[in-house]
N, C-alpha and C positions, 0 to 999 in steps of 0.2 A: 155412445160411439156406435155406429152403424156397424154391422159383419161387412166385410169384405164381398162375401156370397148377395149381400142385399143392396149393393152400390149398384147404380146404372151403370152401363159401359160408356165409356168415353164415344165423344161422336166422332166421326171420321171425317175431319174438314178438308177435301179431296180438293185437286184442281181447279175444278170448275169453281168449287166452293170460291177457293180465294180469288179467280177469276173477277167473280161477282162482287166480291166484299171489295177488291181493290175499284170496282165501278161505281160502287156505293158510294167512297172515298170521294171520288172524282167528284162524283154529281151533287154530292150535299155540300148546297150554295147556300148564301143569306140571301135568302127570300124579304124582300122589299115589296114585291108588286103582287096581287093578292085577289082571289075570287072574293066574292062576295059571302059564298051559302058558307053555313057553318059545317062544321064535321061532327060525324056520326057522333048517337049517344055513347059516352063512356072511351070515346079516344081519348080524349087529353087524359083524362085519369088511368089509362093503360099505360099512353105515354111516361106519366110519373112513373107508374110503379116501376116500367121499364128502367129511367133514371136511376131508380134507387137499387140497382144489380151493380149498378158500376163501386172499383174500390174506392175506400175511406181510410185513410190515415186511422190505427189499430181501430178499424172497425166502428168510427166516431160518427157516421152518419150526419154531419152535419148542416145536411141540405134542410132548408125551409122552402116550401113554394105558397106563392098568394096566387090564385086564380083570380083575376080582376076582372070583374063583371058588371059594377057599377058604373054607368053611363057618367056619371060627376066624377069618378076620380080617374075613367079612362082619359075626360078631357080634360084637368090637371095635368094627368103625366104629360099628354099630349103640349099641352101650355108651359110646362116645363121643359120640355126637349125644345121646343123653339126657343124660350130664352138663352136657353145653353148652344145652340147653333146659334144662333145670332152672336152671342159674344165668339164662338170658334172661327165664324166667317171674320169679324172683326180683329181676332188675333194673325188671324193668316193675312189681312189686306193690311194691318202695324208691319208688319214683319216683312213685307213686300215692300211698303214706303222707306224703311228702313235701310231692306237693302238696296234698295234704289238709290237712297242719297248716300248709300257708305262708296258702293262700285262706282256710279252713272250710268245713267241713262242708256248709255251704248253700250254696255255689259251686257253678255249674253246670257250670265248669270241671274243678274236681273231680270231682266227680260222672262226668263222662262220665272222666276218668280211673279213677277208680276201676272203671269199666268194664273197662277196658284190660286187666288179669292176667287177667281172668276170662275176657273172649272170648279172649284170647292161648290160654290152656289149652287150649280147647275146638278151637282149630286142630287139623287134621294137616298137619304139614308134612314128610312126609316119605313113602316105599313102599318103607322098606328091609324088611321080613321079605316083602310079595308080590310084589315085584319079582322076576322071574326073574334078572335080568341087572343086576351092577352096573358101576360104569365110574368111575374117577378119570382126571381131567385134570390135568394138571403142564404148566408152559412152566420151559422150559433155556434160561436166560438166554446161559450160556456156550457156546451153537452155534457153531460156525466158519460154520456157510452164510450165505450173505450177507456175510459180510465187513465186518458191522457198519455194514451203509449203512443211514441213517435211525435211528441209534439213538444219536448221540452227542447230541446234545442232548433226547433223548427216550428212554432205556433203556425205557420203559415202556409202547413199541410193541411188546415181543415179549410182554408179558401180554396187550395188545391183541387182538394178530393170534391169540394163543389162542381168546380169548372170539369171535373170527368163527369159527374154525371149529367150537366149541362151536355156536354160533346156523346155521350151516350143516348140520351134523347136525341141529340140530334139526327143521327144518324137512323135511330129507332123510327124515326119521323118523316125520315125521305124514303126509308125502303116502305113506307107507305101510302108514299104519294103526298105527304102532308111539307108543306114549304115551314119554313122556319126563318125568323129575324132576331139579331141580336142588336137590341138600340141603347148603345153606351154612351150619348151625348145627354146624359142627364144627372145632376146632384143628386149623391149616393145620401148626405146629409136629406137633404127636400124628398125623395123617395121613402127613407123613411115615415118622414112625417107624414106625408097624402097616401100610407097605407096602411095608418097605426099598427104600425109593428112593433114589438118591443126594440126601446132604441141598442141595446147592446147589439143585435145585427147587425149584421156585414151582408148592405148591397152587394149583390155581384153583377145581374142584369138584370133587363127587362126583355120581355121576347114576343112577338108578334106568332102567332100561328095560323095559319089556312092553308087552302089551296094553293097552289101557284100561281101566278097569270099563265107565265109561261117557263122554263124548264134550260137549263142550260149546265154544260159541264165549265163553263169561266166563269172569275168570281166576274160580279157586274161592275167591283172596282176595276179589275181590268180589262175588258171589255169598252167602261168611259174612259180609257187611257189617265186612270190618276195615278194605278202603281201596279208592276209588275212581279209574277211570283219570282223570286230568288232564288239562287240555287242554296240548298243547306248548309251550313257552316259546319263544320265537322273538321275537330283538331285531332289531334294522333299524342299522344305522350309518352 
């Protein structure tokens, strides 16, 4: 136990501070469109460590990262994200014929569906070929740390405490000018495999890193008009 006399002082997160952090907020987008150069030596591995500040369900750490760097299984995942959009574009253009013959034709319902395949197409949802730097995240359900506090009635605090520190880098990543992509149209199954990972892992993403192209505080889903932020749901009891 540290003395009390030997503790730093709390920092003073002033006005301005949260000024800023709520701008931070704002501006950290998913980054799709992507420079080319790489980032300096030793950022992505700061980035981690950053990551690894954020909480863990009783302190279980359960984040894995694959820096992926090999040229053959960049372009697997890559081969694998299209098979998996091509069947998404296909479930959204089913689901549009569908509703097409349930309403007709002159539904306006329809109609705005049948919109749906075709903006879906027109998306990029993805910056695997400019992206310098790729990154898979996995959470190890079977950690010994922690000793399993907080997870017996809720196993599903250590996918949790992943996804914070995912959202922790992320954040870590834009106050440094570094863009960020999360590409979730891919087999958590098939991921495995093409990163020989131990298969008891738990996919969580895959992430694109670099530069930006260019910078913006709206997501770019909204922006292409596919879907609009919502207001918060919040009930009262």
């Amino acid at each position: 136990m540290i003395p009390n006399s030997a503790k730093p002082a709390a920092p003073d997160f002033d006005g301005a501070f949260r000024e800023r952090l709520s701008a931070l907020f704002a501006w950290r987008r998913d980054v799709r469109r992507f420079r080319g150069e790489a980032l300096p030596d030793g950022a992505l591995a700061r980035l981690i460590q950053t990551a690894c500040l954020a909480p863990s369900v009783g302190l279980s750490q359960p984040w894995r990262f694959v820096v992926v760097d090999d040229p053959a299984r960049r372009e697997a995942v890559r081969a694998e994200f299209c098979a998996c959009n091509a069947q998404a574009l296909a479930a959204y253009a089913g689901a549009t014929d569908a509703g097409a013959a349930d309403a007709g034709a002159a539904d306006a319902g329809a109609a705005d569906a049948g919109d749906l395949a075709t903006r879906y197409a027109a998306l990029k949802l993805e910056g695997l070929r400019e992206a310098p730097h790729h990154l898979a995240v996995f959470c190890d359900r079977a950690t010994t740390l922690g000793h399993g506090l907080g997870r017996r009635t809720m196993p599903e605090m250590a996918e949790y405490s992943v996804v914070a520190a995912i959202c922790t880098m992320w954040l870590c990543a834009r106050a440094e000018g570094i863009g960020m992509g999360w590409v979730s149209i891919l087999d958590p199954t098939r991921m495995t495999a093409l990163l020989d990972v131990p298969p008891d892992w738990r996919f969580i993403g895959y992430f694109c890193l670099g530069y930006p192209l260019h910078e913006d505080d709206t997501p770019e889903l909204e922006r292409a008009g596919w879907e609009r932020r919502a207001e918060a749901c919040v009930l009262q009891r």
